[in-house]
C-alpha positions as CSV (number, residue, x, y, z in Angstrom):
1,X,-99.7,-64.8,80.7
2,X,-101.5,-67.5,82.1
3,X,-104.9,-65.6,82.1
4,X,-103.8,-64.7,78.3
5,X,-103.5,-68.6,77.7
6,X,-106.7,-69.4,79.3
7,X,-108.7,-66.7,77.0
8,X,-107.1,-68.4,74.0
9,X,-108.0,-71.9,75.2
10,X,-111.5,-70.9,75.8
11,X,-111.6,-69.1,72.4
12,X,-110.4,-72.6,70.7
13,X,-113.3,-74.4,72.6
14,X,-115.7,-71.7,71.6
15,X,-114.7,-72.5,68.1
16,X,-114.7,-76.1,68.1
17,X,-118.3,-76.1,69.8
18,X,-121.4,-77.0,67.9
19,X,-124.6,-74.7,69.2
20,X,-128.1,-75.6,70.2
21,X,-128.7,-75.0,66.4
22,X,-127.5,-78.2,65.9
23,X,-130.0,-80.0,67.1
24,X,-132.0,-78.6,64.2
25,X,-130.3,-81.0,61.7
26,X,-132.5,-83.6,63.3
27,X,-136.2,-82.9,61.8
28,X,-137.3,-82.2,58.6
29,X,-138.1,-78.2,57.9
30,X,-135.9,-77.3,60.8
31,X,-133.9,-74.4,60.2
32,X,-130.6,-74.6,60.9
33,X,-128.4,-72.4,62.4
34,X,-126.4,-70.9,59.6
35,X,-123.1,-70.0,61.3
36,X,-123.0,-73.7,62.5
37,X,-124.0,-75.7,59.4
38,X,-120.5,-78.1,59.7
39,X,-120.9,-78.5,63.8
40,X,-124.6,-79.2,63.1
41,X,-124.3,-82.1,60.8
42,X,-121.4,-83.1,63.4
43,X,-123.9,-82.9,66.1
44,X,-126.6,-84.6,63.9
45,X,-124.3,-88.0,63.7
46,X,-123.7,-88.2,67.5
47,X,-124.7,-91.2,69.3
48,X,-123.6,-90.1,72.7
49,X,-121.7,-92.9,73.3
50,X,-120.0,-93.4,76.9
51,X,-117.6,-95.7,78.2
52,X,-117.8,-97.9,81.2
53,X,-120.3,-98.1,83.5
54,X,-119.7,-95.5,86.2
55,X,-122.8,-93.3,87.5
56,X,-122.8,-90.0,87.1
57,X,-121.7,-89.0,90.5
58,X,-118.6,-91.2,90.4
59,X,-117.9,-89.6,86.3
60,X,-117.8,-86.5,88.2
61,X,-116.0,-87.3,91.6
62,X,-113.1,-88.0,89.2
63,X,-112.8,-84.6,88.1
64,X,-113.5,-82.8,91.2
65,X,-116.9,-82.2,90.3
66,X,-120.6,-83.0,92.3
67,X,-123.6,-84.5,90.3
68,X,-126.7,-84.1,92.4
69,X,-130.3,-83.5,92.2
70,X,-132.9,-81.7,93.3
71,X,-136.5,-83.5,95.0
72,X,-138.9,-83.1,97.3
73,X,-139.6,-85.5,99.9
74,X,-143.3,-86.7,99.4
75,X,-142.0,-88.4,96.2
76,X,-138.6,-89.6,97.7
77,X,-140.5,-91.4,100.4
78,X,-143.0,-92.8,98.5
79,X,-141.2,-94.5,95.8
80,X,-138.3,-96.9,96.5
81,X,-137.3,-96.9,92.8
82,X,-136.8,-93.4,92.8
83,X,-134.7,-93.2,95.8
84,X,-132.8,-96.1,95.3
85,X,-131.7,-94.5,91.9
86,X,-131.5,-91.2,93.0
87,X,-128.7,-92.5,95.4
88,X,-127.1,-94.6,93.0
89,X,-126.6,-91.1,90.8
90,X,-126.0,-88.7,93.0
91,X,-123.5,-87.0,95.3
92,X,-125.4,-84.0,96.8
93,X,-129.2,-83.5,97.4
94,X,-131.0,-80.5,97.1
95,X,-134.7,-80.9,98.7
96,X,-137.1,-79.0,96.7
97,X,-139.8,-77.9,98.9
98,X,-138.6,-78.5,102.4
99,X,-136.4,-75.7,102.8
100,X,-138.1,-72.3,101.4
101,X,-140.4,-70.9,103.9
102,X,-143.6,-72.0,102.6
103,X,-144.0,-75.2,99.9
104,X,-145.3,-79.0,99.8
105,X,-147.4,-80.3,102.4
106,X,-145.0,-79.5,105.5
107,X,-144.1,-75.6,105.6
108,X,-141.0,-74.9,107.4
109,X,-142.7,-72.0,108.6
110,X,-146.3,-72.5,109.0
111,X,-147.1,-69.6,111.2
112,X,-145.1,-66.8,112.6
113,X,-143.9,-67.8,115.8
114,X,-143.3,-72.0,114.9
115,X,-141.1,-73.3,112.7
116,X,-141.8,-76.9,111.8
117,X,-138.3,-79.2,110.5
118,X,-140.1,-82.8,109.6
119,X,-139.8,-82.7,106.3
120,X,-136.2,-81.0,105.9
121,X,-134.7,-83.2,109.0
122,X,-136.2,-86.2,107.0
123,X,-134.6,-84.9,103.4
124,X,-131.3,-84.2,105.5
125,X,-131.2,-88.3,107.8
126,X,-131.6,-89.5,103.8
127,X,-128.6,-87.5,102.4
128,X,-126.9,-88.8,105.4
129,X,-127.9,-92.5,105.4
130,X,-126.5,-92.5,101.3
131,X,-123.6,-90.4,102.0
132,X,-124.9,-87.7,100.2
133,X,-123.6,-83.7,100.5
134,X,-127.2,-81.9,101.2
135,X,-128.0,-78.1,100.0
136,X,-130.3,-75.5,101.7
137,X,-132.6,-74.0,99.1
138,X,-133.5,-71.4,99.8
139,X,-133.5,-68.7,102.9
140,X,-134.4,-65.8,100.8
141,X,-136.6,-65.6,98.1
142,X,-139.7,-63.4,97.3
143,X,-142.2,-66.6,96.4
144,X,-143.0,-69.3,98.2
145,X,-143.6,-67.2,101.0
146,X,-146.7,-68.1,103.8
147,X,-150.1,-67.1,103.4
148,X,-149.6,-64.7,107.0
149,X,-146.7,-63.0,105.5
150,X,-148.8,-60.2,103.9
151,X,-150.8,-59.6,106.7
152,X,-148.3,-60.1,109.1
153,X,-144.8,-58.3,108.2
154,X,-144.2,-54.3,107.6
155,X,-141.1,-52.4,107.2
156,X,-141.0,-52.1,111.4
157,X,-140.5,-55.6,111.8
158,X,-139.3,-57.3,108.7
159,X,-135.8,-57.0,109.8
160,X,-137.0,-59.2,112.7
161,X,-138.3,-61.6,111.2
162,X,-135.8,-61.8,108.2
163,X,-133.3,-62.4,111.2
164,X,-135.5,-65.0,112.9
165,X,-136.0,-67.0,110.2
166,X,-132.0,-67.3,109.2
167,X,-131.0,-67.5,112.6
168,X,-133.5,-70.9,113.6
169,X,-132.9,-72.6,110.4
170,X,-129.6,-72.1,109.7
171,X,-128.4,-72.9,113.4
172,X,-130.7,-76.2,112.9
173,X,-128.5,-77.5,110.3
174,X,-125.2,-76.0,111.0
175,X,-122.8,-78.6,110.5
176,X,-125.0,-80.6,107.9
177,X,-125.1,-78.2,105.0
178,X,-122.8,-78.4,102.0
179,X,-123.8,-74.9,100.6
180,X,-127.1,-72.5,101.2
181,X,-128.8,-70.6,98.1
182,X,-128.8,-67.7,100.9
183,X,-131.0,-65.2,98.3
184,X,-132.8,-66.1,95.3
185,X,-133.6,-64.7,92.1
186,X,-133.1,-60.8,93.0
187,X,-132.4,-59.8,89.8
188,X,-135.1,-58.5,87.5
189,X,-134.0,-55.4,85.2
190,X,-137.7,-55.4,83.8
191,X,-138.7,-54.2,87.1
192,X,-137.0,-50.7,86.0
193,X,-134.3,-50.3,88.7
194,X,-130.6,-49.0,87.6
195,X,-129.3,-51.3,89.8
196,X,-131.6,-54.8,88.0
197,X,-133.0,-55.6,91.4
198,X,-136.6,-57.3,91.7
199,X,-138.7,-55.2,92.9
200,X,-140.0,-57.7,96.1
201,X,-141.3,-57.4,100.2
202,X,-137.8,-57.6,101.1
203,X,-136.6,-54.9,99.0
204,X,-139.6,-52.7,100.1
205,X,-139.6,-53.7,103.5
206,X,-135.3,-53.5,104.2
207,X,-134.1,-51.4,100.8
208,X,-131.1,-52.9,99.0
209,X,-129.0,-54.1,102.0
210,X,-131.4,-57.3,102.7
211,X,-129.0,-59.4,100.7
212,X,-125.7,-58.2,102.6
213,X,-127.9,-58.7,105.9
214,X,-128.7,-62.2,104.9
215,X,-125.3,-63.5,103.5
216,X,-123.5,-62.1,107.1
217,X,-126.4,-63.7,109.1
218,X,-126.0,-67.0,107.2
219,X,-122.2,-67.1,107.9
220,X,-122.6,-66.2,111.2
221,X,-124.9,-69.0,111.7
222,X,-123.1,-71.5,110.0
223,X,-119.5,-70.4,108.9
224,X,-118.7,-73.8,107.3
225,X,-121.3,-73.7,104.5
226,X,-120.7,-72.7,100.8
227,X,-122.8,-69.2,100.3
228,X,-124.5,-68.9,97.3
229,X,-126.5,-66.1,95.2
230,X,-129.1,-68.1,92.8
231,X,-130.9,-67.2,89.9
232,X,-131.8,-68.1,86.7
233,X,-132.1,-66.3,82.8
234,X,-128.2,-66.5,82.4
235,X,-127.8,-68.5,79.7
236,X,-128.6,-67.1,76.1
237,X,-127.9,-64.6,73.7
238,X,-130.6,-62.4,74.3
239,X,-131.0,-59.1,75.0
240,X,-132.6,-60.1,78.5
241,X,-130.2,-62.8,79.3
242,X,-127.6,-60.2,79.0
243,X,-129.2,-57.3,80.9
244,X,-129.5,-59.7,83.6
245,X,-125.6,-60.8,83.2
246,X,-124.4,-57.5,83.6
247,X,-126.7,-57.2,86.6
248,X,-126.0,-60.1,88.6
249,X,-122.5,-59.1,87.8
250,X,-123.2,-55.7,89.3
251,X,-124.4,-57.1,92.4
252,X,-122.0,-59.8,92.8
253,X,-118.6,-56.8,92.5
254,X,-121.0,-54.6,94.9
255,X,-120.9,-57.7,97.4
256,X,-117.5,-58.2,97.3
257,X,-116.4,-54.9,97.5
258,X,-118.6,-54.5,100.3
259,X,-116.6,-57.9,102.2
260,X,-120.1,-60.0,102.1
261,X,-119.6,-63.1,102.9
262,X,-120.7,-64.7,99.4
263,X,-118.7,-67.5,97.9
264,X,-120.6,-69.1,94.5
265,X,-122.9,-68.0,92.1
266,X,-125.7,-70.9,91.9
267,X,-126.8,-70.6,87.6
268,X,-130.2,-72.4,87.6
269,X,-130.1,-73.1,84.1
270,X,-133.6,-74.3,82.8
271,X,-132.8,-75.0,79.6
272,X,-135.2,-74.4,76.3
273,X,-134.6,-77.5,73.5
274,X,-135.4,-75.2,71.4
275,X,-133.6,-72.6,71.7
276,X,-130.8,-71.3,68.9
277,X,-129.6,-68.2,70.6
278,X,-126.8,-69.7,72.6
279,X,-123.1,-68.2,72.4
280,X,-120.7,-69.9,73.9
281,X,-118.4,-67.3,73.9
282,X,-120.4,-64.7,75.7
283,X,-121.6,-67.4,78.1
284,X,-117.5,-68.5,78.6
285,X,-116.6,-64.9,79.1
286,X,-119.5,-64.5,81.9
287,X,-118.4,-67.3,83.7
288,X,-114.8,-66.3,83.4
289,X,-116.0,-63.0,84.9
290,X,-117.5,-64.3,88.0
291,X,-114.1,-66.5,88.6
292,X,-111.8,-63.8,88.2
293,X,-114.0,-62.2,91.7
294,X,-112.9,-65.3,93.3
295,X,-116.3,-66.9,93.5
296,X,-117.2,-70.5,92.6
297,X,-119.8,-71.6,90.0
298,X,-122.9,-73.6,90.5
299,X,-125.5,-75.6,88.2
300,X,-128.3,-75.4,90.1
301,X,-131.6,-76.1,88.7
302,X,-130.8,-77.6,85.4
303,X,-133.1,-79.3,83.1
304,X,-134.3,-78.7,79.2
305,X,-137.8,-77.5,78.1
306,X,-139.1,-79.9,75.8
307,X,-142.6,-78.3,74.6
308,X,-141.8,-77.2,71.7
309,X,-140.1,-80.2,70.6
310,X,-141.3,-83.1,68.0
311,X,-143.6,-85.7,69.7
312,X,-141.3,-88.5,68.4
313,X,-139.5,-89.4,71.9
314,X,-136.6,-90.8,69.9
315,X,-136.0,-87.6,67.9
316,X,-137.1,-85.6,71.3
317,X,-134.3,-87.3,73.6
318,X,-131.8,-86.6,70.9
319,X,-132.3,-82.9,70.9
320,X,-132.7,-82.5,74.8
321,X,-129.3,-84.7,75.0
322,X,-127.6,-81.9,72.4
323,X,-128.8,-79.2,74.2
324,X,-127.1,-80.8,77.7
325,X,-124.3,-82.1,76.3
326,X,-123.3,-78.5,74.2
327,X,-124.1,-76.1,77.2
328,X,-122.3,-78.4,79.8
329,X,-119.2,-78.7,77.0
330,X,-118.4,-75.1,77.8
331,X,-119.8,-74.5,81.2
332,X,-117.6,-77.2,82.7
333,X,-114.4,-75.9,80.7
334,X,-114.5,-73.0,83.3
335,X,-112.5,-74.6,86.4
336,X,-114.5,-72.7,89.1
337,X,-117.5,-74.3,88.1
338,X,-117.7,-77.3,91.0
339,X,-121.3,-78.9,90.8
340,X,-124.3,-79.8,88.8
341,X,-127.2,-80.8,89.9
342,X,-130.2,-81.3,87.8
343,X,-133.7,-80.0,88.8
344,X,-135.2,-83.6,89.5
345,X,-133.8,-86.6,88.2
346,X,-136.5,-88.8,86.3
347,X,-139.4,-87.6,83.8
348,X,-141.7,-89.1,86.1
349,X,-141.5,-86.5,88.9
350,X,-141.0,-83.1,87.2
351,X,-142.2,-79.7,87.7
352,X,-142.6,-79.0,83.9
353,X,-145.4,-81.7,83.4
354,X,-147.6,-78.9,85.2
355,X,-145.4,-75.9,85.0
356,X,-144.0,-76.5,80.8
357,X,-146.6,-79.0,79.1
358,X,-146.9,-80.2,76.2
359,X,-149.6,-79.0,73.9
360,X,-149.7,-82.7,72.3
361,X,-150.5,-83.9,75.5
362,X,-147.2,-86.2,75.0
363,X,-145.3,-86.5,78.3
364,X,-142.4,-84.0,78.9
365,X,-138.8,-85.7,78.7
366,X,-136.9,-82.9,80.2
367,X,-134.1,-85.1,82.5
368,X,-131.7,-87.8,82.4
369,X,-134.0,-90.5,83.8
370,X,-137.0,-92.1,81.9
371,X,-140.2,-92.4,83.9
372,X,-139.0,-95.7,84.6
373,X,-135.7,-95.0,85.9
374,X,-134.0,-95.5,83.1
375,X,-131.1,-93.7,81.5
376,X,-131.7,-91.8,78.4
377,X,-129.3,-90.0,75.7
378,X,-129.7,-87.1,78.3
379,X,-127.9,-89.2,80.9
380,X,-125.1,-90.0,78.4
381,X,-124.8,-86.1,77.4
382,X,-124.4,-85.6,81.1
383,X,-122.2,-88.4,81.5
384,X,-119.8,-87.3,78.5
385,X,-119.3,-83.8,79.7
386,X,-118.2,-85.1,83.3
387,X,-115.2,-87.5,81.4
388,X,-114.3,-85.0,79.3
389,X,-114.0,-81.9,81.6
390,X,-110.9,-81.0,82.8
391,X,-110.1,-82.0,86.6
392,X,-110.3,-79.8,89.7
């Protein structure tokens, strides 16, 4: 009954949502999403007004939720501004480079047999000094990985080193951590496979049981931390957004029915302003799928692709605020969803200025920060979903 009741509440949420068509109703020559023309002028009138004056962490803390976001350290140490705000904002910090096995200017792994923690001991005294939960990201993951890795590690010893590697970092910060992204991004169903896994060295090297190695090593190491499975291309109504749901899906049952120690599935969530194909419904009933295994939910990466957007910031901040403020209005109407935490904070340090740019050379606007620290409509659309989410 109560499961019946939840269905019909997300169905009435589904209905009353406008989609990222809406944000069409904004320029001239747009085309607007048919099936949405009455939530699209809706959407079109919004000012995203908030009340009060509470950041975004605290908006969240009062529904049992975590705001946080991801940076790496060479920009948090250089720029008072930035950390001062980033602080202000957030509850949990995810540091960007300092944890995969090879990224920035400090690897954590910069050779074989040395690991080096600088950087990530650094990322982890700042979380600490601001009171601030602190992620691992990531222990697994088929990029990012050092130059000697190729020459160096075969299917005789990649167990070995696979092992290593968990063992030494995750013992180093056992205690600290509020959750690991244990494996990343495994899931690729254009790489052929039946079973939608990405074809990558540790699937070559270890077959399909690398991931259960990793999640019982990680919990072994640290049996306090949240565990999660991260990956991104969950979000849309596409025929490859929903290959990969039923995938990730696939693996996450085949973990549980194997007693893996997995407890959240991390949904990166880069965004596309503009994007149409969004279904709320589909998107509810995924999420509702991965609660009824007993795991939790995770925002991980979030931010919104503004490329292909009008050059007029004022018009551009409008649509990037619709598209957070629709997707977050039925994500955070799941209750095992727990966190969000946005892939940087401010325009001014963003992977999408070199990653996503504009062809107009216009700087990208993807987050809820200005280049100046200041908030923009995106902050608000973040803002509104937190104080209108139901509580934890």
């Amino acid at each position: 009954m109560l499961k019946n009741m939840l269905m019909n509440r997300r169905y009435a949420l589904w209905l009353g949502l406008g989609t990222l068509g809406a944000i069409g109703a904004l320029a001239k020559g747009k085309a607007m999403y048919s099936s949405h023309k009455t939530q699209d002028f809706e959407l079109a009138k919004n000012n995203f007004s908030i009340a009060g004056k509470a950041s975004l962490k605290q908006r969240a803390a009062a529904k049992g939720l975590i705001y946080g976001a991801a940076i790496p350290r060479l920009y948090l140490s250089s720029d008072q501004k930035l950390a001062a705000r980033l602080a202000q904002e957030c509850g949990i910090l995810t540091p960007e480079w300092e944890l995969k096995w090879s990224a920035g200017h400090k690897p954590l792994r910069p050779s074989p047999d040395t690991f080096d923690f600088t950087a990530g001991d650094w990322m982890a005294k700042f979380a600490r000094t601001h009171r601030m939960l602190l992620r691992g990201h990531t222990l697994v993951w088929h990029e990012s990985l050092p130059t000697w890795f190729k020459e160096t590690v075969n299917r005789q010893n990649a167990e070995q080193f696979l092992v290593k590697h968990i063992q030494t970092v995750v013992t180093h910060y056992a205690g600290q951590m509020h959750s690991w992204d244990v494996v990343n991004e495994a899931i690729e169903v254009k790489d052929g496979r039946s079973d939608g896994l990405r074809k990558t060295p540790w699937l070559e090297f270890l077959g399909t049981d690398y991931i259960d190695l990793a999640f019982r090593l990680a919990a072994e190491f640290d049996p306090k931390a949240l565990l999660v499975y991260n990956d991104y291309g969950l979000e849309y109504d596409t025929s490859h957004h929903e290959a990969k749901r039923k995938a990730v899906l696939k693996l996450l049952e085949r973990l549980k029915s194997r007693g893996v120690p997995i407890h959240a599935l991390g949904m990166q969530s880069h965004m596309d302003g503009n994007e149409k194909r969004f279904n709320p419904k589909k998107l509810q009933n995924f999420l509702a799928n991965v609660a009824d295994l007993g795991l939790k939910i995770m925002i991980t990466e979030m931010d919104v692709t503004d490329k292909k957007l009008p050059r007029n910031p004022v018009v551009r901040d409008r649509m990037v605020a619709a598209v957070y403020q629709n997707y977050l209005s039925v994500v955070l109407n799941e209750p095992a969803v727990t966190a969000v935490m946005t892939w940087g904070i401010s325009d001014r340090y963003t992977w999408l200025s070199k990653f996503q740019p504009r062809s107009d050379g216009a700087a990208v606007r993807p987050l809820p920060l200005d280049s100046n620290f200041r908030p923009k409509l995106a902050w608000n659309a973040i803002a509104r979903a937190f104080d209108k989410a139901p509580r934890r």
